[in-house]
C-alpha positions in Angstrom: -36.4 -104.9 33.9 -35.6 -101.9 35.9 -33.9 -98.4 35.0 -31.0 -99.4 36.4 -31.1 -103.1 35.1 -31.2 -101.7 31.6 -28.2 -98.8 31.9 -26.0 -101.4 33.0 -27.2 -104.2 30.1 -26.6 -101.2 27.8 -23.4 -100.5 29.2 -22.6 -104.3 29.0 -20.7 -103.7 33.0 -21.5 -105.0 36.3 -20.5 -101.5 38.2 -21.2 -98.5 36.7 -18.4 -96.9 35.5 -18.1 -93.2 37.1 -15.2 -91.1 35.8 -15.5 -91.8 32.3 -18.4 -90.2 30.1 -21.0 -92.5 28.9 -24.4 -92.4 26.8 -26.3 -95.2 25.8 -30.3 -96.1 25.3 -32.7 -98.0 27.7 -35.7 -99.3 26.1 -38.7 -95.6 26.8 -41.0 -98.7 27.7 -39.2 -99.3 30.9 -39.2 -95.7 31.5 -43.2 -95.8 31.1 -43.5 -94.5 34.7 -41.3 -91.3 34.6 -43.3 -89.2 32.3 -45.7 -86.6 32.5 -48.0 -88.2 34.8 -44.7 -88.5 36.9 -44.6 -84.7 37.3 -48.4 -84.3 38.1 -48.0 -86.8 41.0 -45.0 -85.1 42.7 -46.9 -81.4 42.3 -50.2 -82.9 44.0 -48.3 -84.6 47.0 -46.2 -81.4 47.9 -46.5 -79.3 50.0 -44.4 -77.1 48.5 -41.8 -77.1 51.2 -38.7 -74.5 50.0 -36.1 -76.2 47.5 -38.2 -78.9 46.9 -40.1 -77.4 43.9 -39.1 -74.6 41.9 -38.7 -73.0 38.4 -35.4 -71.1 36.7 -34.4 -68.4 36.7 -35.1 -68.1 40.3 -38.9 -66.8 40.8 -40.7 -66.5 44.3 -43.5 -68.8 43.7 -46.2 -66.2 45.9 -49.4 -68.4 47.4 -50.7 -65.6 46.8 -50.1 -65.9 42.8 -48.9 -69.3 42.0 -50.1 -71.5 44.6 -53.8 -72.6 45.9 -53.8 -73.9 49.1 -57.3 -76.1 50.3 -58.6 -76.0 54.0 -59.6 -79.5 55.7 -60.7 -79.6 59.6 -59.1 -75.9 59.9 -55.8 -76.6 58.5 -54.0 -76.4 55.2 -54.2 -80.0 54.0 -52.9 -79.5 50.0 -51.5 -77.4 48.1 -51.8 -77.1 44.7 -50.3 -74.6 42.2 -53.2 -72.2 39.9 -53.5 -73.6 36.8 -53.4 -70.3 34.5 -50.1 -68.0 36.1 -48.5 -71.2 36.9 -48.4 -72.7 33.0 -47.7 -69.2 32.1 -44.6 -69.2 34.2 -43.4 -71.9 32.4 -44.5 -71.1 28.7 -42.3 -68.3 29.3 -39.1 -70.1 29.7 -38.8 -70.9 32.9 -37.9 -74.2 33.4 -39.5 -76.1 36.8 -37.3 -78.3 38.9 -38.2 -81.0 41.0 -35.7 -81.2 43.6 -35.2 -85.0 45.4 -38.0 -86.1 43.1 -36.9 -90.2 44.5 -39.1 -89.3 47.7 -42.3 -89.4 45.4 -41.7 -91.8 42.9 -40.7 -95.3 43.3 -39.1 -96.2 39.8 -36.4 -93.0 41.3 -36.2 -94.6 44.8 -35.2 -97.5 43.2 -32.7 -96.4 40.8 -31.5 -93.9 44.0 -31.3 -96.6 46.1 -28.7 -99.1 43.9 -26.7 -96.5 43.3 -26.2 -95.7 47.0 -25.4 -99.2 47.2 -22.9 -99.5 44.8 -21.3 -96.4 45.7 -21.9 -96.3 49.6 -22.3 -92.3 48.9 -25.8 -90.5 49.4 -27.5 -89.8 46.3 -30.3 -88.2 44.9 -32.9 -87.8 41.8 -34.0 -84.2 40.3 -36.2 -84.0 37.8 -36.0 -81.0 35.1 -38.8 -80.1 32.7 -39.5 -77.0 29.9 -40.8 -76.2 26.9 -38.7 -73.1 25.6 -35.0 -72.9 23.6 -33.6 -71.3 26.8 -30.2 -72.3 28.8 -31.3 -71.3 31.9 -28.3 -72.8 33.9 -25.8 -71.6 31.3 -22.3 -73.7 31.4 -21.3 -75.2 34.8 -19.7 -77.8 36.3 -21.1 -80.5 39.1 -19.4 -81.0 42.5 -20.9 -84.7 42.0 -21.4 -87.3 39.4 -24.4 -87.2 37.6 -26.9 -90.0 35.5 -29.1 -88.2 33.1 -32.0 -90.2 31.5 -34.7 -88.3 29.1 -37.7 -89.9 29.4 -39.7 -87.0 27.4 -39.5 -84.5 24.3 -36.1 -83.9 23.4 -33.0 -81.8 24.7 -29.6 -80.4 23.5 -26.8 -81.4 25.5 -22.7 -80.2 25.3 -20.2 -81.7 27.5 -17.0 -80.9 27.8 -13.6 -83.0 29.0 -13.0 -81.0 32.1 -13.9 -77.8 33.6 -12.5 -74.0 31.7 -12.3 -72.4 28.4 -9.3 -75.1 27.2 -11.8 -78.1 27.8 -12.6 -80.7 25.1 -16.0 -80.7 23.5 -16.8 -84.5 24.4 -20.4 -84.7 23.0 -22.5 -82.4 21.3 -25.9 -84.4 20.8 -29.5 -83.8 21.3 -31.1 -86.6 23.9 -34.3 -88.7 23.0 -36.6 -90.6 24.9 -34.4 -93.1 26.1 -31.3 -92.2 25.8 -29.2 -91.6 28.6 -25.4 -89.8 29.7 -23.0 -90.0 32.4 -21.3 -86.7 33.4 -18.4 -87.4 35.4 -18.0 -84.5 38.3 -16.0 -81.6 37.6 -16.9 -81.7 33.8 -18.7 -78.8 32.3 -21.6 -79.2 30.5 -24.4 -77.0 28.8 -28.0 -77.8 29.0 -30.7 -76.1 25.9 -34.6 -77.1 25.1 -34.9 -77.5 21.7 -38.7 -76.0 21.9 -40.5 -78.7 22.4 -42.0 -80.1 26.1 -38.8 -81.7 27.6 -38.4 -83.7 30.7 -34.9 -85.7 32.1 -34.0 -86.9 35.3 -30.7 -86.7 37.2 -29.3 -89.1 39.2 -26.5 -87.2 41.3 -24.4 -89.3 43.4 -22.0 -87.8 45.9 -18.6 -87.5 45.9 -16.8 -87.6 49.0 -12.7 -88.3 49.2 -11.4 -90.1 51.8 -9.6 -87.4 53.1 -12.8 -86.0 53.4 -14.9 -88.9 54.9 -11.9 -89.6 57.8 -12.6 -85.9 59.2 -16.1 -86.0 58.8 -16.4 -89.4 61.0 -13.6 -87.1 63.6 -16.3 -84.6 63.1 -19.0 -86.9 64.7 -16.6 -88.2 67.5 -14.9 -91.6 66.3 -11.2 -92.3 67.1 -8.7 -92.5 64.6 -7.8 -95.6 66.2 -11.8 -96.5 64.9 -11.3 -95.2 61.6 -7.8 -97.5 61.6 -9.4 -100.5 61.8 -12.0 -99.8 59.1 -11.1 -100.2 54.8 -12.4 -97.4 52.2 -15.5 -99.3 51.3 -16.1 -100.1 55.3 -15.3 -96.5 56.0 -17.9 -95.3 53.2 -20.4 -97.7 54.1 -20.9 -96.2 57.7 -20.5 -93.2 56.7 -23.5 -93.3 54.8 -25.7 -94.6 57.7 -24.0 -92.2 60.0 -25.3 -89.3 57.6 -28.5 -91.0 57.3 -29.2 -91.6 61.1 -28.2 -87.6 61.7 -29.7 -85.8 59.0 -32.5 -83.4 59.9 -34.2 -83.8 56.5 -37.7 -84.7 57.3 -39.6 -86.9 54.1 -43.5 -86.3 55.0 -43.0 -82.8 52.5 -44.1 -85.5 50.0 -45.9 -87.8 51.6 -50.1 -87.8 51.8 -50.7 -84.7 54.1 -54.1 -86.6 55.6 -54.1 -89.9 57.5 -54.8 -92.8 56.3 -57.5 -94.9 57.8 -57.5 -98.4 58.8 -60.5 -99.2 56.7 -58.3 -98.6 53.5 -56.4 -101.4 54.3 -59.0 -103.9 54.8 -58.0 -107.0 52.8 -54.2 -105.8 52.0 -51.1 -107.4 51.3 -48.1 -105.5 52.5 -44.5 -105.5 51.6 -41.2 -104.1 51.6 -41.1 -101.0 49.0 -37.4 -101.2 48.1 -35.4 -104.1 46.0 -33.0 -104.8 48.7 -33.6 -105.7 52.2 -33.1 -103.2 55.0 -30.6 -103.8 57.6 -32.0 -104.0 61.4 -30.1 -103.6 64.3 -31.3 -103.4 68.1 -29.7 -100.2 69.6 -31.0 -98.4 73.0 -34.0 -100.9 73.2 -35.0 -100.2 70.2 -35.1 -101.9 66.3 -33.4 -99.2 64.0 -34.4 -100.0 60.4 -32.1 -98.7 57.6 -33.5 -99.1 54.2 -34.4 -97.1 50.9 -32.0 -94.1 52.5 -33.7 -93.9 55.3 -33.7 -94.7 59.4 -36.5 -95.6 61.4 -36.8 -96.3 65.0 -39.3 -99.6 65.7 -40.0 -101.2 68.8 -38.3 -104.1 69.4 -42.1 -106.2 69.4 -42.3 -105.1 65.8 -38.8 -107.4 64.6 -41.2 -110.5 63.8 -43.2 -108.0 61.8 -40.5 -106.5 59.8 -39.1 -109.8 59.4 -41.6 -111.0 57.3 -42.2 -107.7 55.6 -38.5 -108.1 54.5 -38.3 -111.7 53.2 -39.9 -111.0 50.4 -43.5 -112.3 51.3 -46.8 -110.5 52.1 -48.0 -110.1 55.7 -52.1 -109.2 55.5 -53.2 -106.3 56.9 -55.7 -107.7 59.0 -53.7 -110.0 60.9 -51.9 -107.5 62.7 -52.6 -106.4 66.3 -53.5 -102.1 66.6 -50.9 -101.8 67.9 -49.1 -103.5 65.1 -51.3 -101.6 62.1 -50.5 -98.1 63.9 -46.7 -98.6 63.5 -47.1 -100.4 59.3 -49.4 -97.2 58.9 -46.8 -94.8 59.7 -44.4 -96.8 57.3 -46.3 -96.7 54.4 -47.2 -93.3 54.7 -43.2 -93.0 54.8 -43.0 -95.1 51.7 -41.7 -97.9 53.1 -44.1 -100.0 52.5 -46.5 -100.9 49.4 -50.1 -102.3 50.0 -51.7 -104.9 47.0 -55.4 -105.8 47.5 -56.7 -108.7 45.5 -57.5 -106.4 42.6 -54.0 -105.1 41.8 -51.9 -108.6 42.0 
């Protein structure tokens, strides 16, 4: 069972129910792949691209300090933080953030991904770790909803009905492994390590009116006569591919910095990394893929491909054309694709 499979069978609901504050318990076993080892994998695949990884309160992490970067054919190909005034940092008090932490690990994609479904707004996984008593964000409020899910240690958490010094205290708990808490947007709440290592996740979904979405689809050049036509969920629903098509976000600050040769492929299975299938459409002679939050551009040769990488069946590496591998290569190393050799089924 996923993450998300087990908030909503600990809910008891279908849809997720945003707007109301909710805490419940997911079995830690399903959360097995969101620990520590979680944290090293996202550190060794960055690049440390600015926002993506930091720590709180705000510190410049210098290369020339904090970060140790190793030369490969003349170029920087990873980065990787020093061992001694990194840990320090943190022992301190700081507390390290992982910004859009779904890019790197596929048990977030996943939960990212149905939630973007079943909200047709953009969403997103951060990932928050320390090991002091500090509060380094203080009491705020969220200008979106937010999932939180502690998957290590333990952490104090106070939320309050509302934003102001006349809100309710709603829920004044610490969080175990397992447990988990909706914070509806607008609400303030107050975050505290209890000492101990700590790690949680937040799922942060956006929250866009529809006041808001009508101009921001003006904004890119449709007709209200266009808008007219569509209802809220339609409306929503392009909206979100509209952002996801013009976004200059680029994902390889995660991704393996190095190419990966055909040879390591020999005698794989690939498939389609996300739950759900993508949606393909041919537009300007070419097959535009939308899947797992993200757009690519395919030639149109490659539809029988994707076709069968979609339906839920393998396709072998090594009955592709070059041609073929070339594109599937440049997908995986995008995470769109996993590859199983016969070892790993």
């Amino acid at each position: 069972m996923s993450i998300w499979e087990d908030v909503q069978a600990a809910l008891g609901v279908e849809l997720f129910p945003f707007g109301e504050f909710r805490s419940g318990k997911v079995d830690p076993l399903t959360l097995a792949g969101l620990g520590w080892p979680s944290v090293n994998r996202i550190i060794k695949y960055s690049n440390f691209e600015p926002g993506t990884i930091k720590v709180v309160p705000e510190t410049d992490l210098d290369p020339g300090l904090y970060i140790e970067a190793k030369m490969g054919g003349g170029t920087i190909i990873e980065r990787q933080p020093r061992n001694k005034p990194f840990t320090e940092l943190l022992r301190d008090g700081a507390t390290l953030v992982l910004n859009k932490a779904d890019r790197a690990i596929p048990e977030l994609s996943d939960f990212v991904e149905r939630l973007m479904y079943a909200q047709n707004e953009a969403a997103w996984a951060n990932g928050y770790a320390c090991w002091s008593k500090n509060s380094p964000f203080g009491r705020h409020s969220d200008s979106h909803d937010t999932i939180i899910v502690q998957t290590e240690g333990r952490k104090h958490w106070r939320v309050y009905r509302g934003s102001g010094s006349d809100a309710e205290l709603v829920f004044d708990k610490i969080l175990e492994v397992g447990d988990f808490i909706h914070v509806p947007v607008g609400w303030d709440h107050e975050v505290t390590g209890v000492g101990c290592e700590s790690l949680h996740w937040t799922f942060g979904v956006a929250h866009t009116s529809q006041t808001e979405a009508i101009n921001e689809l003006i904004s890119y050049g449709w007709s209200l006569g266009q808008i007219d036509r569509l209802s809220e969920e339609s409306l929503r629903c392009r909206l979100l591919h509209l952002r996801g098509e013009l976004s200059t976000e680029h994902r390889k600050g995660l991704s393996l910095p190095w190419r990966v040769h055909d040879s390591s492929f020999s005698g794989a299975v690939l498939r389609w990394a996300g739950r759900f299938k993508p949606s393909l459409e041919i537009n300007e002679g070419q097959l535009h893929v939308r899947g797992l939050g993200k757009l690519v551009k395919l030639p149109l040769t490659m539809r029988p491909v994707l076709e069968v990488l979609i339906s839920g069946g393998g396709l072998p590496f090594d009955s592709l054309s070059n041609s073929a591998r070339e594109v599937v290569l440049s997908m995986f190393n995008a995470e769109l694709l996993i590859a199983e050799h016969a070892d790993q089924k």
